[in-house]
C-alpha positions as CSV (number, residue, x, y, z in Angstrom):
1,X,133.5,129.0,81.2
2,X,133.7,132.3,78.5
3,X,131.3,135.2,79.5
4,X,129.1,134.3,76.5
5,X,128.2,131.2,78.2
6,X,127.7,132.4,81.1
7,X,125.2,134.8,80.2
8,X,123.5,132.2,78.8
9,X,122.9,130.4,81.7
10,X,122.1,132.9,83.6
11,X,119.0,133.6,81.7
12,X,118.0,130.4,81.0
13,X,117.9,130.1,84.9
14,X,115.4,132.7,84.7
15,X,113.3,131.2,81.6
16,X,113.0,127.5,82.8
17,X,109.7,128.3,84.5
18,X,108.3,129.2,80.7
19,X,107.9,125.5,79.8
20,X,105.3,125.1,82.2
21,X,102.5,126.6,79.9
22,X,100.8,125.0,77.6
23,X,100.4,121.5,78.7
24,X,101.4,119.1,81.4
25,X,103.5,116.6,80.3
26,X,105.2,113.2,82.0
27,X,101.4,111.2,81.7
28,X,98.9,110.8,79.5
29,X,95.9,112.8,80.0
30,X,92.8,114.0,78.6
31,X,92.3,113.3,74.8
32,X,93.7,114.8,71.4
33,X,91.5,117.3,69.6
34,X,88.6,115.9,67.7
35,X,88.8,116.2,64.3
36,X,87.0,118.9,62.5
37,X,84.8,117.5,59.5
38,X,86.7,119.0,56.3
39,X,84.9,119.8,53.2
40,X,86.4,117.7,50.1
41,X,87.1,118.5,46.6
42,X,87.6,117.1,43.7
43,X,91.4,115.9,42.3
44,X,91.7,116.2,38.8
45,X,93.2,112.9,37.5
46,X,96.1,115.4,35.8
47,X,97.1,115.6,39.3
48,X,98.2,111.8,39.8
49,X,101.4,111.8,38.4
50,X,102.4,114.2,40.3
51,X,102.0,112.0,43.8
52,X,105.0,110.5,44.6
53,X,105.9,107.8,47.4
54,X,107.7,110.3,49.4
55,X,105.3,112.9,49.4
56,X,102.6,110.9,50.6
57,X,104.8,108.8,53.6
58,X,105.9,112.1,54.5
59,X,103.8,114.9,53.2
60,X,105.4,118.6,54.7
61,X,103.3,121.0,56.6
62,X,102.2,124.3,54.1
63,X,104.1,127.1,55.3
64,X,101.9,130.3,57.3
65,X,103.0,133.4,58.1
66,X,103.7,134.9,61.4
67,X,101.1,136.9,63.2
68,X,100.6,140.6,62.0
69,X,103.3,142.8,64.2
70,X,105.0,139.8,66.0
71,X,108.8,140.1,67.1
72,X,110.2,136.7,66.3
73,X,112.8,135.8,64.5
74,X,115.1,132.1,63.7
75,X,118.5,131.4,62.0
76,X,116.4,128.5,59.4
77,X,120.0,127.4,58.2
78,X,120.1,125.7,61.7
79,X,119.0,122.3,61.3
80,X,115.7,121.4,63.1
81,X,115.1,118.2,65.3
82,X,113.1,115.8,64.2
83,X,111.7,113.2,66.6
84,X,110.5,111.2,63.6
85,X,112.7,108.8,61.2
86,X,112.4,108.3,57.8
87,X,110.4,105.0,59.1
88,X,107.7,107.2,60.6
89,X,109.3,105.7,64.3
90,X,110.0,108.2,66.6
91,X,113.3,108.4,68.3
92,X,115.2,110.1,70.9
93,X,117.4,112.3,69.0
94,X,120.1,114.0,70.7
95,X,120.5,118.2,70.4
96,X,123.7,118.6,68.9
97,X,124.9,121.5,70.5
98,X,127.3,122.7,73.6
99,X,125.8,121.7,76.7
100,X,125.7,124.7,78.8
101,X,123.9,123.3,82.0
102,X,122.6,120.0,83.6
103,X,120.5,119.8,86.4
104,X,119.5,116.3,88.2
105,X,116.2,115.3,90.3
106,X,116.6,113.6,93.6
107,X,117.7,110.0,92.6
108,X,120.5,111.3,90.9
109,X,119.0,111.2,87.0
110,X,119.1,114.1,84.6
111,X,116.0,116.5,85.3
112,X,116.9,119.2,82.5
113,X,119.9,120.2,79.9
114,X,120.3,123.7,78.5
115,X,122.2,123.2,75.2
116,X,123.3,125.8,72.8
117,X,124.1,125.9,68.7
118,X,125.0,129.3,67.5
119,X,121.8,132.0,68.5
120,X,119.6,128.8,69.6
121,X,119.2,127.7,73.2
122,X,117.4,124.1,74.0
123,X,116.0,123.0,77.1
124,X,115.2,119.4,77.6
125,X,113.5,117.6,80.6
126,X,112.9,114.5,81.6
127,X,111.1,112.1,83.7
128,X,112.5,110.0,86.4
129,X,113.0,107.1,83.6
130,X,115.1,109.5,82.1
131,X,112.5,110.2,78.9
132,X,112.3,113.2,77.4
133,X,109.2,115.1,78.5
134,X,109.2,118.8,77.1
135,X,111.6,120.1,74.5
136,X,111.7,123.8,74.2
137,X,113.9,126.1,71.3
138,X,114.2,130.0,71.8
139,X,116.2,132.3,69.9
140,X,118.7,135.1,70.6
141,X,119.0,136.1,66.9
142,X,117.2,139.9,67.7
143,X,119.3,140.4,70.9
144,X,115.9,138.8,72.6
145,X,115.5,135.6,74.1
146,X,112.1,134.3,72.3
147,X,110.5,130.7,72.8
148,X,110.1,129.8,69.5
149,X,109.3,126.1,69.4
150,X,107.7,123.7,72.0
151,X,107.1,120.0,72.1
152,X,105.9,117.9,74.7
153,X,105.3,114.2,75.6
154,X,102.7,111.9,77.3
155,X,103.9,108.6,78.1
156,X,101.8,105.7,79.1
157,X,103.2,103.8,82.3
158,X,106.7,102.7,82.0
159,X,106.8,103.0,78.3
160,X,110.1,104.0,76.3
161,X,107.8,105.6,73.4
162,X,104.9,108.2,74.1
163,X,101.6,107.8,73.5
164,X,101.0,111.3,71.9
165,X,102.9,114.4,71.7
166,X,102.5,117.9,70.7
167,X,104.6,120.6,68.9
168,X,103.9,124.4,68.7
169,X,105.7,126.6,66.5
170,X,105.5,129.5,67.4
171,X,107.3,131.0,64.3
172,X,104.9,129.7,61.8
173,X,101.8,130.0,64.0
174,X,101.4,125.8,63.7
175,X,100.8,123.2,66.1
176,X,100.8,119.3,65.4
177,X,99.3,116.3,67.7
178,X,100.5,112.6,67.0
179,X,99.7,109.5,68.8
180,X,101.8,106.1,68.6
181,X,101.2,102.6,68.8
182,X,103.4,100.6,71.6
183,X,106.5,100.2,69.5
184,X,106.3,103.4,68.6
185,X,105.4,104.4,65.2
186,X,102.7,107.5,64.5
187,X,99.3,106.1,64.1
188,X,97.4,109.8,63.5
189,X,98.7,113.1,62.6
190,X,96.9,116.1,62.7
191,X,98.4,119.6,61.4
192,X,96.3,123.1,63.0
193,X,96.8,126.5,61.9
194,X,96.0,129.3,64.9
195,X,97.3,131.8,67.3
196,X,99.4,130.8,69.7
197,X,100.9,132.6,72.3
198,X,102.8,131.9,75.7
199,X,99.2,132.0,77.8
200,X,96.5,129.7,77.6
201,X,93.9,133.2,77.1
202,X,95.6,133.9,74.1
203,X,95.8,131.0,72.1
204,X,93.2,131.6,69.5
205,X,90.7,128.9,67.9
206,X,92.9,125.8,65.8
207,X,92.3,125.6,62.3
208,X,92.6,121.7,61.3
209,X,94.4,122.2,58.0
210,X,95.7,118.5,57.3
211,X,95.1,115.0,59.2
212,X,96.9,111.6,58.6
213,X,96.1,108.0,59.8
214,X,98.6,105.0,59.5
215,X,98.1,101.2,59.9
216,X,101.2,98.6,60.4
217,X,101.3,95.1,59.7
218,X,103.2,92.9,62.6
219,X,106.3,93.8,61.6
220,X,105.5,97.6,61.2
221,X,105.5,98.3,58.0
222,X,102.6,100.5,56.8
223,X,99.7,98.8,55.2
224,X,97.4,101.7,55.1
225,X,98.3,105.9,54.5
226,X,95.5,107.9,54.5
227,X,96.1,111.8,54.1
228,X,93.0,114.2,54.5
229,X,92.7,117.8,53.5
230,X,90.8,120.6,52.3
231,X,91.9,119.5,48.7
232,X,90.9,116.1,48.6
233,X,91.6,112.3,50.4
234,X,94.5,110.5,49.8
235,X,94.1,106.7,50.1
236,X,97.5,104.1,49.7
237,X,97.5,100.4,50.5
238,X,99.8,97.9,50.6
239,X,100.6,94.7,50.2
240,X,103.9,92.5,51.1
241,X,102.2,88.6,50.3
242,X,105.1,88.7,47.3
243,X,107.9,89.5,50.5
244,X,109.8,91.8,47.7
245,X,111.3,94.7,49.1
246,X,108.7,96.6,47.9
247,X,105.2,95.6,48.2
248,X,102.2,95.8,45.4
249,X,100.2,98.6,45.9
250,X,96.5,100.7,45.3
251,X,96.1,104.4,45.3
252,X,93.0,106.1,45.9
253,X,92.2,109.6,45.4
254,X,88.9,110.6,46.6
255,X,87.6,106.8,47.1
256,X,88.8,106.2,43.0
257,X,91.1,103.7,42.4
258,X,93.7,105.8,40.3
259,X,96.9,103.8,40.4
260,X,98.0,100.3,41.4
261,X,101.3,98.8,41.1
262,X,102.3,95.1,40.7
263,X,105.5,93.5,41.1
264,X,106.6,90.0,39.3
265,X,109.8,90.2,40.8
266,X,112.0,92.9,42.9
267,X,112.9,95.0,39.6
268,X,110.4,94.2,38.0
269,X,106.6,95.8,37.6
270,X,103.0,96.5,35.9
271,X,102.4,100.5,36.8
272,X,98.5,101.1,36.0
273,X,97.3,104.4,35.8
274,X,93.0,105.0,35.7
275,X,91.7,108.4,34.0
276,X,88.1,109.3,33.9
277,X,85.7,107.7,31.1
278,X,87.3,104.1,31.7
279,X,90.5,105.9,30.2
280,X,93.9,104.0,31.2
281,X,97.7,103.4,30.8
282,X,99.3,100.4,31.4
283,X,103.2,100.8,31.8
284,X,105.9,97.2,31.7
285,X,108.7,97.8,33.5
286,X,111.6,94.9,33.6
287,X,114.9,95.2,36.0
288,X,113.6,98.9,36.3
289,X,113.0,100.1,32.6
290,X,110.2,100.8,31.0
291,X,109.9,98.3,27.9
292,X,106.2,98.5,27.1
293,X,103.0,101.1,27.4
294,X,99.6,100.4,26.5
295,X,96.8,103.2,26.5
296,X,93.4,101.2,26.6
297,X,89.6,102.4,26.7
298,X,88.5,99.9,29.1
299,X,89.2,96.6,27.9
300,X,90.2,97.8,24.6
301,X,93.8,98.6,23.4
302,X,94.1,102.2,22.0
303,X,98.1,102.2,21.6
304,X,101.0,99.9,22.1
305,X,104.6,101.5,22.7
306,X,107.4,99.9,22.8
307,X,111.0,100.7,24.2
């Protein structure tokens, strides 16, 4: 082993007691943070095409600035690890770094790792069923060994999934809660702004900045997305009665219907967009081009385009 490495370990030796703070992890306890009412405002309909289906399965956290004065710093070219697929599932996802220690518990199963990418240094634990319980990230990029990321997980008996986890980043001063149903998919989402620090005394007030609820049919795809912020509520439903690969859908901004899509077969669709004063455009699209647009004042046709 190079003297790099070993260096390494014999710091992180020293560290593993830091992942005690914050919160227990290995069972479920006491209950995520209420959430905090949050005044709404109006979306102008101008707004609507800019909502796409990505952004609103997988909307990203606003970036905040570190505190005033703080000494942290993180290589972002490193990729970081996401515990959430594209299917809003989570997933064990290995580090993929040089392992530079493993410890085991008493039966004989892995108890920690200490894995390494470049300046980064991971520690994971885990439970006697072998599933991962705290995941912490520091950083060596100043010369300093900083915690700049921890996430931890609450499991519910003998569960392979957990029932809610939480992730502070210390870097961008954000924290977010999510609990999951029992195949494990994230049912709510809630994204805080605050000050957190390594001791429980100094972790300021959270700031609820954005919260998200999802509902699943029986085979887990999402029937309901419902995003809430200080801007506005964001409504989708779905429907899969047609069994095309995608299903007919409603968007709701602020309780108004605003868009609906309908599918006659898998390429091919009605796209209906509602403005203000009964205002709306009606767009024909067959094997995935647009052939036809109406713009209508309620039931009344304004203009007829063809492609």
């Amino acid at each position: 082993m190079n003297t790099r490495c070993l260096k390494k370990i014999i710091f992180l030796m020293l560290i593993m007691p830091v992942h005690i703070f914050l919160y227990g992890a290995g069972s479920k306890e006491s209950s995520p943070p209420s959430a905090l009412a949050i005044p709404l405002t109006e979306i102008s309909p101008e707004e609507i095409e800019s909502v796409e289906k990505k952004e609103l399965r997988e909307p990203q956290p606003e970036e905040t600035a570190s505190a005033a004065g703080e000494d942290i710093s993180i290589n972002l070219d490193i990729p970081e690890v996401n515990y959430v697929n594209s299917q809003n599932k989570f997933r064990m996802l290995e580090y993929d770094g040089e392992v530079l220690d493993v410890t085991f518990n008493k039966e004989g199963g892995i108890a920690s790792k200490v894995l390494a990418e470049g300046k980064r240094v991971v520690i994971k634990s885990y439970d006697s069923l072998m599933r991962v319980i705290e995941h912490a990230e520091f950083s060596q990029e100043t010369g300093k060994n900083l915690l700049t990321k921890k996430i931890t997980f609450l499991y519910d008996e003998k569960s392979q999934f957990p029932a809610e986890s939480t992730e502070i980043d210390y870097v961008r001063n954000e924290k977010i809660h999510c609990n999951y149903n029992n195949d494990g998919f994230v049912i709510f989402k809630k994204m805080y702004t605050g000050s957190y620090a390594l001791s429980l005394s100094q972790i300021g007030e959270d700031t609820l900045k954005l919260q998200e609820k999802y509902s699943y049919d029986e085979k887990n795809r999402i029937t309901e997305y419902v995003k809430k912020s200080d801007t506005g509520e964001i409504r989708e439903v779905n429907f899969y009665t047609k069994e095309f690969p995608n299903p007919d859908k409603k968007l709701f901004i602020d309780s108004v219907l605003r868009e609906e899509i309908t599918y006659a077969d898998e390429q091919s669709y009605t796209k209906i967009t509602y403005f203000d004063d009964n205002q709306s455009v009606s767009a024909v699209y067959v094997n995935g081009i647009k052939k036809e647009e109406l713009f209508k004042n309620g039931s009344k046709v304004i203009r007829r385009t063809q492609y």
